[in-house]
TISEVO-88170 format. One record per atom (N, C-alpha, C, O, CB): residue number from 1; atom name; x negated, y, z. Coordinates in steps of 0.1 Angstrom, whole numbers, plus 5000, padded with zeros to 4 digits. Glycine has a CB too. Example, Ala and Ser with C-alpha at 12.3 -4.5 7.8 and 13.67 -1.06 7.14 Angstrom:
TISEVO-88170
+-----+------+------+------+------+
! pos ! site !    x !    y !    z !
+-----+------+------+------+------+
!   1 !    N ! 4868 ! 4943 ! 5078 !
!   1 !   CA ! 4877 ! 4955 ! 5078 !
!   1 !    C ! 4868 ! 4967 ! 5078 !
!   1 !    O ! 4858 ! 4967 ! 5085 !
!   1 !   CB ! 4887 ! 4955 ! 5090 !
!   2 !    N ! 4872 ! 4978 ! 5071 !
!   2 !   CA ! 4863 ! 4989 ! 5071 !
!   2 !    C ! 4871 ! 5000 ! 5079 !
!   2 !    O ! 4866 ! 5011 ! 5080 !
!   2 !   CB ! 4859 ! 4994 ! 5057 !
+-----+------+------+------+------+
This chain:
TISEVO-88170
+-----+------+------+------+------+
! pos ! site !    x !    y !    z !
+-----+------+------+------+------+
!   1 !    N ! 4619 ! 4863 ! 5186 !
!   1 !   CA ! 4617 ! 4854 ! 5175 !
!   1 !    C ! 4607 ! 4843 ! 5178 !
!   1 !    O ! 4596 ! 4846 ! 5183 !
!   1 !   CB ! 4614 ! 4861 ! 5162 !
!   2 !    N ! 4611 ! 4829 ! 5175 !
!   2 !   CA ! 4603 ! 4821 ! 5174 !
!   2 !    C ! 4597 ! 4818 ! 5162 !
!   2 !    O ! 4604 ! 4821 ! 5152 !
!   2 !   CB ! 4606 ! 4813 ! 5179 !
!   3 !    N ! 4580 ! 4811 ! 5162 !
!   3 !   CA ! 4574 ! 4808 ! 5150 !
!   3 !    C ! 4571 ! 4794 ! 5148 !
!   3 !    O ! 4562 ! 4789 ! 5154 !
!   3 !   CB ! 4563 ! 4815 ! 5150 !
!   4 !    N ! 4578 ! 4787 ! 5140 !
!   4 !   CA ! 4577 ! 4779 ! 5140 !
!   4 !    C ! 4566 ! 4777 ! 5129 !
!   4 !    O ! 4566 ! 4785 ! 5119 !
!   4 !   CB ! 4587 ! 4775 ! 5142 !
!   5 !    N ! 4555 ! 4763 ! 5129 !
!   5 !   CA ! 4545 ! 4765 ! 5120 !
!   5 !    C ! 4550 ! 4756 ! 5108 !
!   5 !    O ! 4556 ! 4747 ! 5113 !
!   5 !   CB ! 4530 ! 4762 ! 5125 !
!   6 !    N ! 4549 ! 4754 ! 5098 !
!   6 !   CA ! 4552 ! 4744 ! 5091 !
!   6 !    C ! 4546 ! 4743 ! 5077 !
!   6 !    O ! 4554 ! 4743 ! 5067 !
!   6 !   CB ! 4565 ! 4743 ! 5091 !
!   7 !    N ! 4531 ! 4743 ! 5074 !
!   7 !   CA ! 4521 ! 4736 ! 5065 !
!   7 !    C ! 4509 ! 4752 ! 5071 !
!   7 !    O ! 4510 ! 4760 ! 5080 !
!   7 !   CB ! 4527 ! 4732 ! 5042 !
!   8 !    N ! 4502 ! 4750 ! 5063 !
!   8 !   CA ! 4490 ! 4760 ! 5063 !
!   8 !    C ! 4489 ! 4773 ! 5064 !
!   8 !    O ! 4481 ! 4781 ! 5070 !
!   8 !   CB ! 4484 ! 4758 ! 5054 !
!   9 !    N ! 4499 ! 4776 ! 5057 !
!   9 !   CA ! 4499 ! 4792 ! 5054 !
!   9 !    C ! 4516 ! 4795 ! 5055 !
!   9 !    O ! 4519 ! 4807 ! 5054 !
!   9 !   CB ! 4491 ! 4797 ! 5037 !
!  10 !    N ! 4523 ! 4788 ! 5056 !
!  10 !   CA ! 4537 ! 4793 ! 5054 !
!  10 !    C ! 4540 ! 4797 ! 5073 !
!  10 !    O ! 4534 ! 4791 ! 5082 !
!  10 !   CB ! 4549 ! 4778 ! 5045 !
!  11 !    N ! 4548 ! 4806 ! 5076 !
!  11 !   CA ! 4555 ! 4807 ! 5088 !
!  11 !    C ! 4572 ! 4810 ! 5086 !
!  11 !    O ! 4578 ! 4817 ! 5078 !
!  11 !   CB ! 4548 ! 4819 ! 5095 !
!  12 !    N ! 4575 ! 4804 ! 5095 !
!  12 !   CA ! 4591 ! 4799 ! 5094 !
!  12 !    C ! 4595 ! 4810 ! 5108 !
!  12 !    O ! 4591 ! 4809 ! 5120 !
!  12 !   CB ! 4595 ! 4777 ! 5097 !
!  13 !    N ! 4604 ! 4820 ! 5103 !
!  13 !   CA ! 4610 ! 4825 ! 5115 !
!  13 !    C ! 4625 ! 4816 ! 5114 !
!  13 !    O ! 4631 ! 4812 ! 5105 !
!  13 !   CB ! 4612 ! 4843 ! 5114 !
!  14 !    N ! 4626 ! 4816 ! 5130 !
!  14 !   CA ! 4644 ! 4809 ! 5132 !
!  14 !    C ! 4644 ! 4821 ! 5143 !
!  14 !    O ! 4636 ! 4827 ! 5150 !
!  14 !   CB ! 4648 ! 4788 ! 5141 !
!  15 !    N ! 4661 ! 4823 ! 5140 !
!  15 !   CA ! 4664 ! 4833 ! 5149 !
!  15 !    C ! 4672 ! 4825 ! 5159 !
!  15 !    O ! 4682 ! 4818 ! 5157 !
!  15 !   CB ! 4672 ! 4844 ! 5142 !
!  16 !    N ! 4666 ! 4826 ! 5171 !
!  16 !   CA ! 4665 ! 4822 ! 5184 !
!  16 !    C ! 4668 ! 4833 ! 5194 !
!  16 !    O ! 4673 ! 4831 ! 5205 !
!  16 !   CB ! 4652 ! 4816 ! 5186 !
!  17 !    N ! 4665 ! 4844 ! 5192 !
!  17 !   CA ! 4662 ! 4848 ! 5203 !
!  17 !    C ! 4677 ! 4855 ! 5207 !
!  17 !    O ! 4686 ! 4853 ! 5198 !
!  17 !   CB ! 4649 ! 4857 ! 5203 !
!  18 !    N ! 4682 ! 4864 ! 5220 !
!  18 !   CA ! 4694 ! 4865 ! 5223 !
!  18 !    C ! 4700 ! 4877 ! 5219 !
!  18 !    O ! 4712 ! 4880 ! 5220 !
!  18 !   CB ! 4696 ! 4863 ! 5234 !
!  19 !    N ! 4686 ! 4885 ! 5211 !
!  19 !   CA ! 4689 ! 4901 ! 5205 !
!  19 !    C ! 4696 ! 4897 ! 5192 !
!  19 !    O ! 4708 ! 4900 ! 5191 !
!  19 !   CB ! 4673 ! 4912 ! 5200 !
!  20 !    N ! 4690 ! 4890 ! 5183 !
!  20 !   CA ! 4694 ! 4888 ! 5171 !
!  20 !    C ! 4704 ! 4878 ! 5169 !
!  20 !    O ! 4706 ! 4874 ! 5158 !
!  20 !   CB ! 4685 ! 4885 ! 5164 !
!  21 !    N ! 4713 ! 4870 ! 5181 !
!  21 !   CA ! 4725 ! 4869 ! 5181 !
!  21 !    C ! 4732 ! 4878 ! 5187 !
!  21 !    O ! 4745 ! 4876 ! 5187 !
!  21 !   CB ! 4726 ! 4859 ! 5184 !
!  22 !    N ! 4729 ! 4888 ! 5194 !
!  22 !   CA ! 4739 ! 4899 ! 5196 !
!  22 !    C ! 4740 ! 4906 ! 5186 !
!  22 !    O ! 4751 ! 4911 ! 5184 !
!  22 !   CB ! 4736 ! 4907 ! 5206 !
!  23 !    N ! 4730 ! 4908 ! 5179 !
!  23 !   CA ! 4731 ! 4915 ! 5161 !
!  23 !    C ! 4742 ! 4911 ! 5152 !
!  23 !    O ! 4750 ! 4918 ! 5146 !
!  23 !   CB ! 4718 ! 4911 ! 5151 !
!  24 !    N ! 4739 ! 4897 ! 5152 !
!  24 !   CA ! 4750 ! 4892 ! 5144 !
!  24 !    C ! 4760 ! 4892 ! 5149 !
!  24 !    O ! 4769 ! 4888 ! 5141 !
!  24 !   CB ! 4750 ! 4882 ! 5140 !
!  25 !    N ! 4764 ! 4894 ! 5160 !
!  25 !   CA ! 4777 ! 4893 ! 5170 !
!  25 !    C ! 4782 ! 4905 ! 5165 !
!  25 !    O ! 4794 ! 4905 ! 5163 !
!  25 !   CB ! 4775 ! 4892 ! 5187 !
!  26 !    N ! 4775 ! 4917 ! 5163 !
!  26 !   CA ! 4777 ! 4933 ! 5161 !
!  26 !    C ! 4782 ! 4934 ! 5148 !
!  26 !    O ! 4792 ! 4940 ! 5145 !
!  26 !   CB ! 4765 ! 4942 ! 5162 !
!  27 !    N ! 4774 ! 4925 ! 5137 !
!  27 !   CA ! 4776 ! 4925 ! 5125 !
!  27 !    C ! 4792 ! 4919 ! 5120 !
!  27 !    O ! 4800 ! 4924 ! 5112 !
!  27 !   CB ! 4764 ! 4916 ! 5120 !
!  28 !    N ! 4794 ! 4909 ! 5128 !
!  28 !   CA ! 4808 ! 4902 ! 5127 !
!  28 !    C ! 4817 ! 4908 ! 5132 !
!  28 !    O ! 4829 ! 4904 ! 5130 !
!  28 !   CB ! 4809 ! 4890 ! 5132 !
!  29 !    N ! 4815 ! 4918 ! 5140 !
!  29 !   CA ! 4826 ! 4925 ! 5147 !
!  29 !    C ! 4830 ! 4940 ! 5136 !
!  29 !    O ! 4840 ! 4944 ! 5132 !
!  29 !   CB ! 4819 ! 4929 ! 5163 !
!  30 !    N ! 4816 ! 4944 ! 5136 !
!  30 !   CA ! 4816 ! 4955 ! 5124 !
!  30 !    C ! 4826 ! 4952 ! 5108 !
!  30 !    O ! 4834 ! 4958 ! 5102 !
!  30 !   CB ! 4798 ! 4958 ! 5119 !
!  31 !    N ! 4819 ! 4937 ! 5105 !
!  31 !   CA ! 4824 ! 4932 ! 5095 !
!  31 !    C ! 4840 ! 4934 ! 5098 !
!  31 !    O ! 4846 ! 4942 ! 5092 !
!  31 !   CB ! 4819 ! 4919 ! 5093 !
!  32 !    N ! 4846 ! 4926 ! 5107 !
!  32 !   CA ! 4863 ! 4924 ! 5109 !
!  32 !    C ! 4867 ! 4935 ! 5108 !
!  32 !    O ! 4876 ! 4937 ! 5100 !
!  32 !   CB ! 4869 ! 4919 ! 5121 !
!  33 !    N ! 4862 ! 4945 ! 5116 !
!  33 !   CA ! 4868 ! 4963 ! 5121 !
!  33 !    C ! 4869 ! 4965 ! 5103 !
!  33 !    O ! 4881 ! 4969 ! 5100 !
!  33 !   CB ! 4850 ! 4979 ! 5133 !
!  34 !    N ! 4861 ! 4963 ! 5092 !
!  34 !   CA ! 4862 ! 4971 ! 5084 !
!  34 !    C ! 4870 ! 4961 ! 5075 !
!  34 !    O ! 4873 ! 4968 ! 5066 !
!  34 !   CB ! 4849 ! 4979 ! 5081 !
!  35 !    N ! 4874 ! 4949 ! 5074 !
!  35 !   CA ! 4881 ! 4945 ! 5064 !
!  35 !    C ! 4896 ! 4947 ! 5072 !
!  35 !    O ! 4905 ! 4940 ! 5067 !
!  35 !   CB ! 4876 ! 4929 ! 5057 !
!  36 !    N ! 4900 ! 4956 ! 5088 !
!  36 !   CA ! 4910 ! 4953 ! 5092 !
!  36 !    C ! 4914 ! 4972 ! 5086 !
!  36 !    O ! 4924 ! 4977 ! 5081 !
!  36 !   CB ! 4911 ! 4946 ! 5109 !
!  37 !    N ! 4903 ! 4976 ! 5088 !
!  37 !   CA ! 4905 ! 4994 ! 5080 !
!  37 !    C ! 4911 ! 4994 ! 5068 !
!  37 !    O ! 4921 ! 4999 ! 5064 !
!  37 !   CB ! 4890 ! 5004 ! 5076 !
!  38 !    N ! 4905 ! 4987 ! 5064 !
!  38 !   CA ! 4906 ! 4981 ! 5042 !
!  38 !    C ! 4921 ! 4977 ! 5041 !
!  38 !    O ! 4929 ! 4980 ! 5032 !
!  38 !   CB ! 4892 ! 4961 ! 5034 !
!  39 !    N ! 4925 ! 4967 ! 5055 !
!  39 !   CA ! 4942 ! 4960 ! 5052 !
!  39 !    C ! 4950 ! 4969 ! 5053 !
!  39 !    O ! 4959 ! 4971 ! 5045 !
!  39 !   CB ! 4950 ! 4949 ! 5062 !
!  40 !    N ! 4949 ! 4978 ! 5065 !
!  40 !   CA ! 4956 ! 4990 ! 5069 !
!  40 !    C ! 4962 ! 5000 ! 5058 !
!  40 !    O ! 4974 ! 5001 ! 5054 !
!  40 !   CB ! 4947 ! 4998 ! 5078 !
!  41 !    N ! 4948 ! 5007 ! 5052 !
!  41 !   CA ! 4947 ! 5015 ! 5046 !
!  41 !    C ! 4955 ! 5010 ! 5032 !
!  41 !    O ! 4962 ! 5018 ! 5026 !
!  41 !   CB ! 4935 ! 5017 ! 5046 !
!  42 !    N ! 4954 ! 4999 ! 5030 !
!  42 !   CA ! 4962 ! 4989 ! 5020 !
!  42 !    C ! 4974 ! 4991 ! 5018 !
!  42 !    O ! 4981 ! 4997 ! 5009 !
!  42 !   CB ! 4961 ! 4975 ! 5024 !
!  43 !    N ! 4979 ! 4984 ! 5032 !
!  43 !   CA ! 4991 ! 4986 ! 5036 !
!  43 !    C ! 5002 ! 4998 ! 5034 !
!  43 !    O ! 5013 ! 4997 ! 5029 !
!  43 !   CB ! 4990 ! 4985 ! 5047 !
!  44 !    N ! 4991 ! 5013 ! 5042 !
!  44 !   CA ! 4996 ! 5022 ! 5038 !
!  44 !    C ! 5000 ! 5028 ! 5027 !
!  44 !    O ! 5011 ! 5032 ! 5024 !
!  44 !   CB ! 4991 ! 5027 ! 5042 !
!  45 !    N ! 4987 ! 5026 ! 5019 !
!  45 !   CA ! 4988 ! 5028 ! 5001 !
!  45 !    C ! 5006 ! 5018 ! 5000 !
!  45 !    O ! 5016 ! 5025 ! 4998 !
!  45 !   CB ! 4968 ! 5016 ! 4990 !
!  46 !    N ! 5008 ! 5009 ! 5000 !
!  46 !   CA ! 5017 ! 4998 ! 4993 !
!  46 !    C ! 5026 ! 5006 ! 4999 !
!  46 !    O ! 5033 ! 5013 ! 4992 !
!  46 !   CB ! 5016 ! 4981 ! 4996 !
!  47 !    N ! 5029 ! 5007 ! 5015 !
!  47 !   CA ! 5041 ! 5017 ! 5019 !
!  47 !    C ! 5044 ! 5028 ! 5010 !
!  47 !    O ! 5055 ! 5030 ! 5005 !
!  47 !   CB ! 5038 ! 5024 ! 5032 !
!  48 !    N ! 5034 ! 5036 ! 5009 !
!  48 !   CA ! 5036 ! 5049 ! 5001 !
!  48 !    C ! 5047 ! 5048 ! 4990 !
!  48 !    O ! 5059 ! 5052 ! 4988 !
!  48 !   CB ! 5022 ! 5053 ! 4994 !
!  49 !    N ! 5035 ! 5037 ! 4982 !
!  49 !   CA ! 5042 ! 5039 ! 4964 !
!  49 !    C ! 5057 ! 5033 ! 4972 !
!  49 !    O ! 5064 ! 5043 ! 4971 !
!  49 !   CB ! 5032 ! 5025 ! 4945 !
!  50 !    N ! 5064 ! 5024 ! 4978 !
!  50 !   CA ! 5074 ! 5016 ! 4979 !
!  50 !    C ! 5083 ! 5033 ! 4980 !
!  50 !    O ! 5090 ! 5039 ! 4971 !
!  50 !   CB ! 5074 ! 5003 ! 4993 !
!  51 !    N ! 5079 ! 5037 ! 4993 !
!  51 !   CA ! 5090 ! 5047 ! 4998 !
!  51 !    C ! 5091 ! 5055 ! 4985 !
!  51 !    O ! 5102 ! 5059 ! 4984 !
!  51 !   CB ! 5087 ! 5057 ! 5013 !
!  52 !    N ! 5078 ! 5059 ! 4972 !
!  52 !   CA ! 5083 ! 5069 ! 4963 !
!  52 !    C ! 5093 ! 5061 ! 4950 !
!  52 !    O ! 5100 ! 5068 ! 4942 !
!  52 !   CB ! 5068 ! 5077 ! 4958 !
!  53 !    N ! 5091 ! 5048 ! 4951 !
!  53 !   CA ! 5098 ! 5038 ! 4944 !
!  53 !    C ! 5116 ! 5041 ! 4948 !
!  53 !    O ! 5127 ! 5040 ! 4942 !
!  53 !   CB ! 5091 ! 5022 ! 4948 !
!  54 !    N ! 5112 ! 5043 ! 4962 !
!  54 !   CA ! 5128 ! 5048 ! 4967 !
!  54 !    C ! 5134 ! 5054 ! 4962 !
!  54 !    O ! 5144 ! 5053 ! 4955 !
!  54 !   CB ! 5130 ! 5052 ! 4977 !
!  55 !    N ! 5125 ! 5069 ! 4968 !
!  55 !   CA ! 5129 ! 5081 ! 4961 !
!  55 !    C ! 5131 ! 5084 ! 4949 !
!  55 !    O ! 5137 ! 5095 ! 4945 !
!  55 !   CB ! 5122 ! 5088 ! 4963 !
!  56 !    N ! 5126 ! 5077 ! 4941 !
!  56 !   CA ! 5128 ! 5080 ! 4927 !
!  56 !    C ! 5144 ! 5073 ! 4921 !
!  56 !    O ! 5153 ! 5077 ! 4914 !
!  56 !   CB ! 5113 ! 5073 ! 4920 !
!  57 !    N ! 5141 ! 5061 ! 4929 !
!  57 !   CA ! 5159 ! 5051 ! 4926 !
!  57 !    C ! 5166 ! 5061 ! 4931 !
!  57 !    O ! 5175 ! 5064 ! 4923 !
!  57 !   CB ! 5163 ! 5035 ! 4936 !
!  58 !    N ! 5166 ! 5067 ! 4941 !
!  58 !   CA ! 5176 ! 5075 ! 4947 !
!  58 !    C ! 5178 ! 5088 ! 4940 !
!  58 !    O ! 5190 ! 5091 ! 4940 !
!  58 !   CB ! 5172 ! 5078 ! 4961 !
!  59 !    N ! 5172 ! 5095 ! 4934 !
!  59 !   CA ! 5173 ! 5102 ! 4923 !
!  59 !    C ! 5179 ! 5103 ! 4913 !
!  59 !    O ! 5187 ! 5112 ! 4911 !
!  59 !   CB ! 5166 ! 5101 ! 4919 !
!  60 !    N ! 5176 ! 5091 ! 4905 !
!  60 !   CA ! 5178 ! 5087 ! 4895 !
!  60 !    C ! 5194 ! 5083 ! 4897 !
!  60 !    O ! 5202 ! 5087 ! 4888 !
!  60 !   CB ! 5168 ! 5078 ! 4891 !
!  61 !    N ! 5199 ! 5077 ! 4908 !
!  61 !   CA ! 5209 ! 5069 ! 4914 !
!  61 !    C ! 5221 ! 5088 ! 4913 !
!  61 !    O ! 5231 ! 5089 ! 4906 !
!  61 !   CB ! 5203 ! 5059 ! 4935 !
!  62 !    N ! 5214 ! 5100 ! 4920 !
!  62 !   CA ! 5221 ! 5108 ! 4923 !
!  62 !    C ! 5223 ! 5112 ! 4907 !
!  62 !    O ! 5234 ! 5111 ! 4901 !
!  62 !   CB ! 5216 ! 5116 ! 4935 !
!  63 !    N ! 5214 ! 5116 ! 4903 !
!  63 !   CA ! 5216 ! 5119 ! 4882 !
!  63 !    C ! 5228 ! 5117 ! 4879 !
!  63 !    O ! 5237 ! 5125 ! 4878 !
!  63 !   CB ! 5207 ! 5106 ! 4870 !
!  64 !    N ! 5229 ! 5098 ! 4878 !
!  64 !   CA ! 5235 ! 5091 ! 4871 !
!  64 !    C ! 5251 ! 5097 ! 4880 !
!  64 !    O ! 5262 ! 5097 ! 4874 !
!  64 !   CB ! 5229 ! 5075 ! 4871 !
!  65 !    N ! 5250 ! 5102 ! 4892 !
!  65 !   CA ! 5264 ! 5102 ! 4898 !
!  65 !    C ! 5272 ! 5116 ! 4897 !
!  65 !    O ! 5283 ! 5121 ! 4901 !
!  65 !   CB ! 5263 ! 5098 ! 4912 !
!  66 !    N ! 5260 ! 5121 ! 4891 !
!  66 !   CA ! 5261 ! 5139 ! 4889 !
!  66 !    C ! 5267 ! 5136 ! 4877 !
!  66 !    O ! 5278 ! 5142 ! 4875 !
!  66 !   CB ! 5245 ! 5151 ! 4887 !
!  67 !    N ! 5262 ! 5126 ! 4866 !
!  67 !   CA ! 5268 ! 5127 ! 4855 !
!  67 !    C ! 5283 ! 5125 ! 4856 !
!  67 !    O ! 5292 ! 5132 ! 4853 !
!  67 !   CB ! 5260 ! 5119 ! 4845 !
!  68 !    N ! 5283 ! 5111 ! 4860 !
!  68 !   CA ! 5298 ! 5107 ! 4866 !
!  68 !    C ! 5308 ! 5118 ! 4867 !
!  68 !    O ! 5316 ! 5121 ! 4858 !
!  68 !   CB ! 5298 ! 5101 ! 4881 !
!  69 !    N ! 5305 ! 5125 ! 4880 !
!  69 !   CA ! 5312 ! 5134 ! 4883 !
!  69 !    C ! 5314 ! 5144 ! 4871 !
!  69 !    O ! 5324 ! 5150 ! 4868 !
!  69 !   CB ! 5307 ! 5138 ! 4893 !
!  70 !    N ! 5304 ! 5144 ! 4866 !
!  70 !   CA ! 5308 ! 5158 ! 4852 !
!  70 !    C ! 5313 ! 5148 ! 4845 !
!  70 !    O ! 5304 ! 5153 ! 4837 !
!  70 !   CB ! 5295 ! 5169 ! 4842 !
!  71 !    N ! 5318 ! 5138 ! 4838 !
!  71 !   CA ! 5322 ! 5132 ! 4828 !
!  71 !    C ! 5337 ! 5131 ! 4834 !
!  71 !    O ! 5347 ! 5134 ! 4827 !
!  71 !   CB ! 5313 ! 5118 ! 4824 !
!  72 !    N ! 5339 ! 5128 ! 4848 !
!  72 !   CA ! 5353 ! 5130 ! 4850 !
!  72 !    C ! 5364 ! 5142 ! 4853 !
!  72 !    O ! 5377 ! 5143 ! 4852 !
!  72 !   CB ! 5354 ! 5124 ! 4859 !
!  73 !    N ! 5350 ! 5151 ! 4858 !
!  73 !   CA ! 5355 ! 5165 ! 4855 !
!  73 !    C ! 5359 ! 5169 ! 4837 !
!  73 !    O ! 5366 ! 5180 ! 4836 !
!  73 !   CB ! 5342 ! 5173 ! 4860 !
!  74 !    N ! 5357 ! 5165 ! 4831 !
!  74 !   CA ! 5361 ! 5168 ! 4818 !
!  74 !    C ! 5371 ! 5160 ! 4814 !
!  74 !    O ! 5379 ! 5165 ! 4806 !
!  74 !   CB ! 5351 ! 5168 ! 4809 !
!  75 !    N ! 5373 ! 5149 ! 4816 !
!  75 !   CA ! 5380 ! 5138 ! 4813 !
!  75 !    C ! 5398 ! 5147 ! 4817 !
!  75 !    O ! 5409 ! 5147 ! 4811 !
!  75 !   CB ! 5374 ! 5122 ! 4822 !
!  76 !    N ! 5393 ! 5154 ! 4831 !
!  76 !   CA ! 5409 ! 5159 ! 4836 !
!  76 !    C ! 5412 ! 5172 ! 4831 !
!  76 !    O ! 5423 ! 5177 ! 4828 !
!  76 !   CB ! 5412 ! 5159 ! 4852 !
!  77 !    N ! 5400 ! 5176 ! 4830 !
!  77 !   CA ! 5403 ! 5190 ! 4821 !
!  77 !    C ! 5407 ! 5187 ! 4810 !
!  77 !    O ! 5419 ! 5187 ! 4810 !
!  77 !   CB ! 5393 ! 5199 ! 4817 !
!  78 !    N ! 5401 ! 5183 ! 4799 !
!  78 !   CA ! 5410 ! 5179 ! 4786 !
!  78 !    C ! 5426 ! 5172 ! 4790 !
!  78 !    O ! 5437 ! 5176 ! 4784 !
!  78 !   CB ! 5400 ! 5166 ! 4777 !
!  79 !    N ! 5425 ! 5163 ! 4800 !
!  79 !   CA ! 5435 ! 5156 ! 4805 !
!  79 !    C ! 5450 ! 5167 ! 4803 !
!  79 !    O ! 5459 ! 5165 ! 4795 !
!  79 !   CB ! 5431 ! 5152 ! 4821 !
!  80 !    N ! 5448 ! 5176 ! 4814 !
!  80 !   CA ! 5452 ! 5191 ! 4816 !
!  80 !    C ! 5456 ! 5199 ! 4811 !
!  80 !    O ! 5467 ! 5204 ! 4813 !
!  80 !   CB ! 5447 ! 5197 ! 4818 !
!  81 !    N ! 5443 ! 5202 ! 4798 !
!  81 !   CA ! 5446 ! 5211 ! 4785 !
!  81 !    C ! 5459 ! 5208 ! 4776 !
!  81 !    O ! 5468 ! 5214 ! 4772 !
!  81 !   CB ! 5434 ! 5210 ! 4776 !
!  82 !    N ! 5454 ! 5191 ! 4775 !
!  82 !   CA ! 5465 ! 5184 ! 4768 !
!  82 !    C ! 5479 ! 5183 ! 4771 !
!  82 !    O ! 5488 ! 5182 ! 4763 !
!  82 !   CB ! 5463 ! 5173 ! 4768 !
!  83 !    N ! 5479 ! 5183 ! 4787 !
!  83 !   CA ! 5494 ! 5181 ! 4792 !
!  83 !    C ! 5502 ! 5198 ! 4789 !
!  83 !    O ! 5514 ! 5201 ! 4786 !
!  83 !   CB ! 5493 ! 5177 ! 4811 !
!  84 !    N ! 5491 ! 5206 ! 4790 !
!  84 !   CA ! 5497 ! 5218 ! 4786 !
!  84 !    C ! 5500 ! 5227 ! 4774 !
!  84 !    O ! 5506 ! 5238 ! 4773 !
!  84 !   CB ! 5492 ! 5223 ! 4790 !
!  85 !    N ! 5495 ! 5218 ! 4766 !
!  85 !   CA ! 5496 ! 5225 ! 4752 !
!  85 !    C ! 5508 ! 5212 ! 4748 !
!  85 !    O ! 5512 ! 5220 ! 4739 !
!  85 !   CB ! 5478 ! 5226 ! 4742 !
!  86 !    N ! 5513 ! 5205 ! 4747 !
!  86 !   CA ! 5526 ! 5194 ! 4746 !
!  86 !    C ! 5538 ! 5199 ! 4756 !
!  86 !    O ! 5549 ! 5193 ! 4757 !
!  86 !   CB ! 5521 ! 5178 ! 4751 !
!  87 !    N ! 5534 ! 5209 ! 4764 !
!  87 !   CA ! 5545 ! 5214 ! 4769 !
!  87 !    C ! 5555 ! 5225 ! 4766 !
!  87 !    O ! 5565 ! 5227 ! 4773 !
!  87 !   CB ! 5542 ! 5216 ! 4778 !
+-----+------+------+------+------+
């Protein structure tokens, strides 16, 4: 560190020297590493809920087709019953 003087009693540090720009060099590197952990981790989170957003449509998708299927299953049974009791 240099001292620079500037009135009577005040002292002015400037950072000059080549430690305390390797510091900050460390600092900015540390800094990126951790807002690139934070996107990741982000990312991951957002993947998650999507794929359970899937799963859940897909679900819901199979439900609705379970119902289908039992609504047409009855539709031919009565269908059936009917043809057989008019016979």
């Amino acid at each position: 560190m240099e001292k620079n003087y500037s009135g009577q009693n005040a002292t002015v540090y400037s950072i000059s020297s080549p430690v305390a720009a390797e510091a900050a060099a460390v600092v900015v590197v540390v800094v990126v590493v951790v807002v690139v952990v934070v996107v990741v981790i982000a990312v991951a989170v957002a993947v998650a809920a999507t794929a359970a957003a899937v799963a859940a449509t897909a679900a819901a998708a199979a439900a609705v087709a379970a119902v289908a299927v039992a609504v047409v299953v009855v539709v031919v049974v009565v269908v059936v019953v009917v043809a057989v009791v008019q016979m």
